[in-house]
LODRENSE-374508 format. One record per atom (N, C-alpha, C): residue number from 1; residue in three letters; y, z, x. Coordinates in steps of 0.02 Angstrom, whole numbers, plus 50000, padded with zeros to 5 digits. Example, Ala and Ser with C-alpha at 12.3 -4.5 7.8 and 13.67 -1.06 7.14 Angstrom:
// LODRENSE-374508
<rec 1 ALA <49716 50390 50660>>,
<rec 1 ALA <49775 50390 50615>>,
<rec 1 ALA <49835 50390 50660>>,
<rec 2 SER <49888 50354 50642>>,
<rec 2 SER <49947 50357 50684>>,
<rec 2 SER <50002 50394 50645>>,
// end
This chain:
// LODRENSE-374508
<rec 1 UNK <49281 48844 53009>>,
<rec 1 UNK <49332 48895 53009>>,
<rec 1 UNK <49340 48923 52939>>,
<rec 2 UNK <49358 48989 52939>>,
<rec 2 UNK <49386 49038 52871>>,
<rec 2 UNK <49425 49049 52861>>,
<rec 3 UNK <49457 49032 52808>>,
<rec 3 UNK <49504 49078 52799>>,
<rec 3 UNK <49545 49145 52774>>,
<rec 4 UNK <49559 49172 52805>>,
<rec 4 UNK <49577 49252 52792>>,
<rec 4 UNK <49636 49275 52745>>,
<rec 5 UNK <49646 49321 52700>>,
<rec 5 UNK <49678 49341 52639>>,
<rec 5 UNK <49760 49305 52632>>,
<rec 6 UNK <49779 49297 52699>>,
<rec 6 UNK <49839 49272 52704>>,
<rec 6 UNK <49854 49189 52719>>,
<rec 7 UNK <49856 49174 52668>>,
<rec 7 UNK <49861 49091 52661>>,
<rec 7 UNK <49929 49074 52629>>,
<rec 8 UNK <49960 49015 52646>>,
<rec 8 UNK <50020 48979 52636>>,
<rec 8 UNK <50005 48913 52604>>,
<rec 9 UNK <50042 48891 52546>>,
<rec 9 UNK <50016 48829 52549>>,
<rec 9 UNK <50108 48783 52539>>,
<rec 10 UNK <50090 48723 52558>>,
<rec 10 UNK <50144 48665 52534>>,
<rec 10 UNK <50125 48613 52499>>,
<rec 11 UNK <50162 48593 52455>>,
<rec 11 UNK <50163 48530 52417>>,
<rec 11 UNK <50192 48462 52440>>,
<rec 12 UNK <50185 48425 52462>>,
<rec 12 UNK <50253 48363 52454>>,
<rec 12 UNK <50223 48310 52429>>,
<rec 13 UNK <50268 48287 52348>>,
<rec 13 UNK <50253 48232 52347>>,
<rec 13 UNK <50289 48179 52381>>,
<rec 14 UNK <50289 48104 52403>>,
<rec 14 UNK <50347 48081 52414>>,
<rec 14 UNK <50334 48002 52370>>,
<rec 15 UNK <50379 48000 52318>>,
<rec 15 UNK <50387 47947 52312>>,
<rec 15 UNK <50418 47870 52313>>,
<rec 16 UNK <50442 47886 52357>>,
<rec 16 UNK <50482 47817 52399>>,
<rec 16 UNK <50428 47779 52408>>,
<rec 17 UNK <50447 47728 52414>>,
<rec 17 UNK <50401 47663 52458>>,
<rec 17 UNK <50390 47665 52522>>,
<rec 18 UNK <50417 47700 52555>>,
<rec 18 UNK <50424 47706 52641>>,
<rec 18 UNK <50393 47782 52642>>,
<rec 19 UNK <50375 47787 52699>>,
<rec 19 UNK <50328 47852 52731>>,
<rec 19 UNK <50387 47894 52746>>,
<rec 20 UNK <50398 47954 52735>>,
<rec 20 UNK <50424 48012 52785>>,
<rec 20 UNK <50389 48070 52814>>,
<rec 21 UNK <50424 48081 52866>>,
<rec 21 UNK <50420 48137 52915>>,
<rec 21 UNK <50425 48211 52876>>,
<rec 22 UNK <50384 48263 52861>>,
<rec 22 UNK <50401 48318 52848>>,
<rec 22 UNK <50411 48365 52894>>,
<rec 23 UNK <50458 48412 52905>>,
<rec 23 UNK <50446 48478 52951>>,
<rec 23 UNK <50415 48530 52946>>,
<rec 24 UNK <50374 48564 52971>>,
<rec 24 UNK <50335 48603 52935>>,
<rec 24 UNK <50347 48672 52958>>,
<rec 25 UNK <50360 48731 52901>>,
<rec 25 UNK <50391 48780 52943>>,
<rec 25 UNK <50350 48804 53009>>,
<rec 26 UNK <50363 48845 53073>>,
<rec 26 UNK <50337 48873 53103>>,
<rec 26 UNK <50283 48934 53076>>,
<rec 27 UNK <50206 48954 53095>>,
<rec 27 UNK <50182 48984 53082>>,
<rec 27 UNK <50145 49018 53147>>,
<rec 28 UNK <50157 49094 53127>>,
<rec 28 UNK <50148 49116 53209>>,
<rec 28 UNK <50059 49160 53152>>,
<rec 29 UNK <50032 49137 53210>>,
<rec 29 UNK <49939 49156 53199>>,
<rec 29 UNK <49916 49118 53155>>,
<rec 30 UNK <49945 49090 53124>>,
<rec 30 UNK <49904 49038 53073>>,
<rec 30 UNK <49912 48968 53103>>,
<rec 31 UNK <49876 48902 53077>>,
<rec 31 UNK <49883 48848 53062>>,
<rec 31 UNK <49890 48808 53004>>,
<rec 32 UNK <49923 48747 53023>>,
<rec 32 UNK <49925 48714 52962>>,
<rec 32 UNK <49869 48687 52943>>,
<rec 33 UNK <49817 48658 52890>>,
<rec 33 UNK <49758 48609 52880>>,
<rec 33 UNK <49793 48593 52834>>,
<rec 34 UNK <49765 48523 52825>>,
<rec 34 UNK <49762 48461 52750>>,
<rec 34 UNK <49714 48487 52722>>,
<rec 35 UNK <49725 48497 52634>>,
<rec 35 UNK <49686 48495 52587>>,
<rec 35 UNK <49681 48450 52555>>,
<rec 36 UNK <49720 48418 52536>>,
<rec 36 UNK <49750 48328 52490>>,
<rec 36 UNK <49791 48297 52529>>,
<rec 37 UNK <49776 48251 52537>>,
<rec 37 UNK <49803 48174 52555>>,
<rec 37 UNK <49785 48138 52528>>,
<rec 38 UNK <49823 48089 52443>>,
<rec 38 UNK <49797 48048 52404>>,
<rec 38 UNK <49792 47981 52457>>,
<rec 39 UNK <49828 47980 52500>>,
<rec 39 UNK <49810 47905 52546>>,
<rec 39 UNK <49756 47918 52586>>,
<rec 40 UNK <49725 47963 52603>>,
<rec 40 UNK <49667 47961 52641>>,
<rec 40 UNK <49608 47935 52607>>,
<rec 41 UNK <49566 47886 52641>>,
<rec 41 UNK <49492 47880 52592>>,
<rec 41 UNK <49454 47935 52583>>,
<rec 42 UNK <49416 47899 52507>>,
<rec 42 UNK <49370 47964 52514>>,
<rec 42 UNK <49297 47950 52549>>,
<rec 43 UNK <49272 48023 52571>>,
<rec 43 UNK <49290 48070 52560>>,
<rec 43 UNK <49330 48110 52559>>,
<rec 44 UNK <49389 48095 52614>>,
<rec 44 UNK <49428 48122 52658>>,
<rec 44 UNK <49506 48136 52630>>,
<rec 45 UNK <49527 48127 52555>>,
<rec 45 UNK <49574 48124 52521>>,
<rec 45 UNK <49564 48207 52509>>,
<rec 46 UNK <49499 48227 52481>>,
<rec 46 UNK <49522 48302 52473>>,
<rec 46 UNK <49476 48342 52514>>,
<rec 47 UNK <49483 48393 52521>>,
<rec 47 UNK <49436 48442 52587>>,
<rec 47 UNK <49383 48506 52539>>,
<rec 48 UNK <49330 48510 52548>>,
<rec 48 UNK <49321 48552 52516>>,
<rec 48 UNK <49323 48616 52540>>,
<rec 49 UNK <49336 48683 52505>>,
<rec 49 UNK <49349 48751 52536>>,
<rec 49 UNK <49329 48768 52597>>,
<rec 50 UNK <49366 48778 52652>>,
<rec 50 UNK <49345 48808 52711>>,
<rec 50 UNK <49322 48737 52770>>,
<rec 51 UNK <49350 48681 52726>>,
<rec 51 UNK <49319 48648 52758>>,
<rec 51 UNK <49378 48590 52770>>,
<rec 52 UNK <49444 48609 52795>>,
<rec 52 UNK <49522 48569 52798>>,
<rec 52 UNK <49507 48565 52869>>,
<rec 53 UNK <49548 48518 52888>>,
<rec 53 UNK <49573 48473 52942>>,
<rec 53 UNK <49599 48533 52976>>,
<rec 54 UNK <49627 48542 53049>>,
<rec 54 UNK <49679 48567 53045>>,
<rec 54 UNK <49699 48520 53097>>,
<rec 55 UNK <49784 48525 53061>>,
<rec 55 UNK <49817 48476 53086>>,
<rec 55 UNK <49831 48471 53171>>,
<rec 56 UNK <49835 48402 53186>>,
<rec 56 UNK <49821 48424 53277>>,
<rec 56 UNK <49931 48421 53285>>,
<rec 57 UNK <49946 48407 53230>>,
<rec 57 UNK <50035 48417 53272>>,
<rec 57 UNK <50072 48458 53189>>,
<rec 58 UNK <50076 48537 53212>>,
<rec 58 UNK <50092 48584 53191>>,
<rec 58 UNK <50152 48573 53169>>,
<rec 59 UNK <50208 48546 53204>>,
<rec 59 UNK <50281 48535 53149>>,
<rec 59 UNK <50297 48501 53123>>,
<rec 60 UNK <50260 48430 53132>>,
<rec 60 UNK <50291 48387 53055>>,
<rec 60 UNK <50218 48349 53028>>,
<rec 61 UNK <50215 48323 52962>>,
<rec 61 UNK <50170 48275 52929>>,
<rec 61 UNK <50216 48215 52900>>,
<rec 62 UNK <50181 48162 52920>>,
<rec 62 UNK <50196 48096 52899>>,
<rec 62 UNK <50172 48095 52831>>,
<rec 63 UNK <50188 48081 52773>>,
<rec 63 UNK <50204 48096 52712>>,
<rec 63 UNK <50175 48005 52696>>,
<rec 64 UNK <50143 47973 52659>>,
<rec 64 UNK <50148 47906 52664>>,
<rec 64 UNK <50173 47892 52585>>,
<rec 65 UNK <50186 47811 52580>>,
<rec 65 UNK <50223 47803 52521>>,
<rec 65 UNK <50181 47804 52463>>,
<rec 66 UNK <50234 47846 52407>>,
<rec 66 UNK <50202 47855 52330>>,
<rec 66 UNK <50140 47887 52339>>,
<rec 67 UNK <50123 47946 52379>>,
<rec 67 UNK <50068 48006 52390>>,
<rec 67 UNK <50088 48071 52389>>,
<rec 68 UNK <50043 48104 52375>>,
<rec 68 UNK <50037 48189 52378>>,
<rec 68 UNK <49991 48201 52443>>,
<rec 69 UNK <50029 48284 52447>>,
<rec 69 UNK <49989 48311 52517>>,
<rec 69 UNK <49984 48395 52500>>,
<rec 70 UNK <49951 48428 52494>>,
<rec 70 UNK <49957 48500 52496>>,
<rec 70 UNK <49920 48527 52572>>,
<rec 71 UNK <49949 48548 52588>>,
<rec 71 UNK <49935 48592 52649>>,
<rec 71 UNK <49923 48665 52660>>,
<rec 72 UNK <49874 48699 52677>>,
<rec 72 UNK <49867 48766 52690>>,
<rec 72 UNK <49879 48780 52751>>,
<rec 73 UNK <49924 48867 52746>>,
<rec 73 UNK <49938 48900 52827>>,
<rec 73 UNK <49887 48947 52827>>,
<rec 74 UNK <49836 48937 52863>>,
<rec 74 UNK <49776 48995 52877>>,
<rec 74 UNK <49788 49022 52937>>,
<rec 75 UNK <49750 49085 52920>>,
<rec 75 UNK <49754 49102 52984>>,
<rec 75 UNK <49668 49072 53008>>,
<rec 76 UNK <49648 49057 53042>>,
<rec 76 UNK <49590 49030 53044>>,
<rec 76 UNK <49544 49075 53101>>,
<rec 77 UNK <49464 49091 53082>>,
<rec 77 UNK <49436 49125 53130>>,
<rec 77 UNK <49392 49111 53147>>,
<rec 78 UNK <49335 49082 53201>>,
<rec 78 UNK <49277 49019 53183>>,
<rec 78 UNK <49230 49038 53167>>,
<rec 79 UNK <49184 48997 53124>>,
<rec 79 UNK <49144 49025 53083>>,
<rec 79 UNK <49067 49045 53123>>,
// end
């Protein structure tokens, strides 16, 4: 998938010891993908361009403890 001129991104760090729930705003024609997840192994911690997850549950991300997450809203078109 590509992504097209109009991209969104989010940050969350969370540093608690415990995991939280984020909400993620609604996005009408786009999706959300993971770009960073420091708790994911690698390779799979960062995504390279054009080449993100997209997330399979659109309103919230589980956030895990003492990690970063940046997220892009693409609109996505298949490649």
């Amino acid at each position: 998938m590509k992504a097209t001129d109009s991209s969104s991104y989010i940050f969350i760090a969370n540093a608690h010891w415990e995991a939280h729930a984020f909400e993620l705003p609604h996005l009408s024609e786009r999706r959300w993908c993971r770009v960073v997840d420091t708790m994911q192994m690698p390779p799979h911690d960062i995504a390279e361009p054009g080449a993100e997850d997209v997330l399979a549950d659109q309103r919230r991300y589980v956030v895990d403890p003492r990690s970063v997450v940046v997220l892009i809203g693409k609109r996505c078109i298949p490649s």
